[in-house]
Z-matrix of the N, CA and C atoms (Angstrom, degrees):
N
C 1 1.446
C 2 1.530 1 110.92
N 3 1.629 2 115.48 1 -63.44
C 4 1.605 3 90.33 2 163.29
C 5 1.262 4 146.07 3 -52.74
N 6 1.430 5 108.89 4 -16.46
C 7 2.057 6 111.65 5 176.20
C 8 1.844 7 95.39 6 -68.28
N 9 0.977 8 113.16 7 -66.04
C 10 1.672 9 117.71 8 166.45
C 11 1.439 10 118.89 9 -26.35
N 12 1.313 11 124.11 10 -51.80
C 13 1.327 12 110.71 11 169.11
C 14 1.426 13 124.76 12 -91.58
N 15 1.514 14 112.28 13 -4.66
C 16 1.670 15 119.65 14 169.06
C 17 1.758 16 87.30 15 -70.03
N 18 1.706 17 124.01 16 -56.94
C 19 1.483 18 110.16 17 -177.98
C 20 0.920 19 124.16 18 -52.99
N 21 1.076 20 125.56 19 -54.36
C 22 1.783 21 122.92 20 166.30
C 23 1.465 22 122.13 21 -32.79
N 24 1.462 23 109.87 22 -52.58
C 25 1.254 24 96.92 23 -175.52
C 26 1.069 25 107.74 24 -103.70
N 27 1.413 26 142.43 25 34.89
C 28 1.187 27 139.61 26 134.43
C 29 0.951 28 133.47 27 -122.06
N 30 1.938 29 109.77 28 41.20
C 31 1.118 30 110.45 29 173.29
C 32 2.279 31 83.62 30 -130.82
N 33 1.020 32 118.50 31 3.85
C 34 1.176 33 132.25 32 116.69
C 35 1.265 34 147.62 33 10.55
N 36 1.615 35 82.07 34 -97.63
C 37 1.682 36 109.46 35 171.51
C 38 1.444 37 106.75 36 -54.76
N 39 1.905 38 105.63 37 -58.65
C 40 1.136 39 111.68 38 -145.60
C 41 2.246 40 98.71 39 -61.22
N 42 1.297 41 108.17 40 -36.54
C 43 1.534 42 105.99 41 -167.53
C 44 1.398 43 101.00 42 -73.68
N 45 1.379 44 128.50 43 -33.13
C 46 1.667 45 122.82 44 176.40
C 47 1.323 46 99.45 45 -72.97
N 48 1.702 47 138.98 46 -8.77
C 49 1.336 48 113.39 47 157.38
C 50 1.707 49 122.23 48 -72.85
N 51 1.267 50 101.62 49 -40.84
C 52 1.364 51 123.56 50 -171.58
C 53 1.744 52 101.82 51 -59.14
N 54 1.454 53 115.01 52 -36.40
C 55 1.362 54 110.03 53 -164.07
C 56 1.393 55 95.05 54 -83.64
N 57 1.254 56 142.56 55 -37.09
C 58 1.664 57 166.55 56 -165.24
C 59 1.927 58 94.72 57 -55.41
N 60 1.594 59 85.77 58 -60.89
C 61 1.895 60 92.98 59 179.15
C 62 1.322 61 123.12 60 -61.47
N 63 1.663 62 103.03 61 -37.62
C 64 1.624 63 100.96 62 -174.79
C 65 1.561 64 85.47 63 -68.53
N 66 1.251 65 137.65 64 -63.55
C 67 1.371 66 127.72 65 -140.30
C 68 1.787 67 105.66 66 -62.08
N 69 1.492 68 118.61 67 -40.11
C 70 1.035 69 134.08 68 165.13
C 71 1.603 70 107.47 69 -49.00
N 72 0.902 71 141.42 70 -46.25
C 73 1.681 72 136.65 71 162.11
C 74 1.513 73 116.00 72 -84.17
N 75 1.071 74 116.27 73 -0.95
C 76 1.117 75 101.64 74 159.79
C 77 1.694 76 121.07 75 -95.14
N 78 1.445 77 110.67 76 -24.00
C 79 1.736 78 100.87 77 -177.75
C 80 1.427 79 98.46 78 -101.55
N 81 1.637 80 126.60 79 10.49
C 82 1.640 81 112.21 80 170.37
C 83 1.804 82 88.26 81 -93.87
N 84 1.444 83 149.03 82 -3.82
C 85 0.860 84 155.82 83 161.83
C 86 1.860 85 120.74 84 -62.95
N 87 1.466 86 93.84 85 -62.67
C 88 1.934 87 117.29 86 173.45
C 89 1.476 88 106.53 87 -136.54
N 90 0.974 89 102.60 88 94.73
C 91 1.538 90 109.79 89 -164.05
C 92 1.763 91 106.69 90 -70.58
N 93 1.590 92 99.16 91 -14.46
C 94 1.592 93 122.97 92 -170.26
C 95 2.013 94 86.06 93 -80.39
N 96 1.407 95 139.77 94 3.91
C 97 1.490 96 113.86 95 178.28
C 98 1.719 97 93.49 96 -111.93
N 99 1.570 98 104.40 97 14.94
C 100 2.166 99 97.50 98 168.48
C 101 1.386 100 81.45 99 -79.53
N 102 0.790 101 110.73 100 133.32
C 103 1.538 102 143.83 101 146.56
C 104 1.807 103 125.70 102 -111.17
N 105 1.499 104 128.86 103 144.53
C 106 1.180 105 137.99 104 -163.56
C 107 1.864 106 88.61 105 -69.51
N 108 1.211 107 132.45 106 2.15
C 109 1.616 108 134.41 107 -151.94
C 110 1.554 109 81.87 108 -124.13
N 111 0.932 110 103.56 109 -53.40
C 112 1.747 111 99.83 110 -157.63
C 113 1.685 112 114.13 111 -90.27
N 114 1.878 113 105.25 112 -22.21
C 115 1.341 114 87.14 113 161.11
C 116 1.290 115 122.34 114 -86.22
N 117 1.389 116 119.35 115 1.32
C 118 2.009 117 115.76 116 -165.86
C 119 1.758 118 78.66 117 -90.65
N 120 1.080 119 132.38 118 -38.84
C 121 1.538 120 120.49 119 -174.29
C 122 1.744 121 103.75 120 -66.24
N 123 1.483 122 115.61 121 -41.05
C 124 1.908 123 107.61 122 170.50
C 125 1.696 124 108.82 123 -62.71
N 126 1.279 125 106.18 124 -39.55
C 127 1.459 126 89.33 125 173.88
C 128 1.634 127 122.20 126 -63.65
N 129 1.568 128 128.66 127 -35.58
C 130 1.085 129 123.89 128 -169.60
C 131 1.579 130 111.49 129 -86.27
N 132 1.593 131 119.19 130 -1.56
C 133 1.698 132 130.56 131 161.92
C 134 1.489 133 89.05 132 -66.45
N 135 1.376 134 122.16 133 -69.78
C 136 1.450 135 129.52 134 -140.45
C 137 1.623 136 100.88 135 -63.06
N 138 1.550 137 116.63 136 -40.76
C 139 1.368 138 95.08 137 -171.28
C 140 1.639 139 115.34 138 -85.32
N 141 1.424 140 118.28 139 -11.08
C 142 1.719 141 120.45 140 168.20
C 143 1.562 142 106.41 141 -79.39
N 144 1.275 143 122.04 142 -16.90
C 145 1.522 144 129.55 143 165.94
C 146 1.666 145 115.09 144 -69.20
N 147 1.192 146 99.98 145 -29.02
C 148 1.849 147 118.65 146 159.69
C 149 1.226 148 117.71 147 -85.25
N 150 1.149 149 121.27 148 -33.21
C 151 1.695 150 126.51 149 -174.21
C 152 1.641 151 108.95 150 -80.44
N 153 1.156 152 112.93 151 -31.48
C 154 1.372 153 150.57 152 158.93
C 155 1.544 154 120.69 153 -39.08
N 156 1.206 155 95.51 154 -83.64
C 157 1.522 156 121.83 155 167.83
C 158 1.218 157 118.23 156 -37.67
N 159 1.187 158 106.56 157 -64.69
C 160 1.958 159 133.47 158 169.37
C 161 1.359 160 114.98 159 -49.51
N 162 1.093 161 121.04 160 -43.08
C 163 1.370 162 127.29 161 175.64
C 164 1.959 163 116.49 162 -75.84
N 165 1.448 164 111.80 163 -28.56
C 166 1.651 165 106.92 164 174.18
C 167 1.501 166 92.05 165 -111.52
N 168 0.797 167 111.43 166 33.11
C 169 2.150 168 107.80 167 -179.66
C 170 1.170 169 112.30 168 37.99
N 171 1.255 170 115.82 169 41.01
C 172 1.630 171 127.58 170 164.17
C 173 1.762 172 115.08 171 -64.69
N 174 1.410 173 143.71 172 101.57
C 175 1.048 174 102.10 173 -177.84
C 176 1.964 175 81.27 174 -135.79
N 177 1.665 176 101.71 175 -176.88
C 178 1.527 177 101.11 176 -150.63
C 179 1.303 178 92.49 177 -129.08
């Protein structure tokens, strides 16, 4: 049961990074698709991407 929830939540991490990057290339691309919607949703990846991180001693 814990290897299962170490996978879970680090498989997690890994797609809230992946989604973090696309969004990150996408508004250095059209900087006009940041939206007040879409950055409070990059902020709430970034800090479980920290909460995340912190928890398997991932750090960058």
């Amino acid at each position: 049961m814990v290897f299962e929830n170490m996978r879970k939540e680090l498989s997690e991490l890994v797609g809230l990074v992946r989604m973090s990057e696309r969004y990150c290339t996408s508004v250095a691309v059209r900087p006009d698709l940041a939206t007040d919607e879409s950055h409070a949703a990059e902020v709430k990846r970034e800090q479980r991407i920290a909460e995340l991180s912190a928890k398997f001693g991932i750090t960058s």
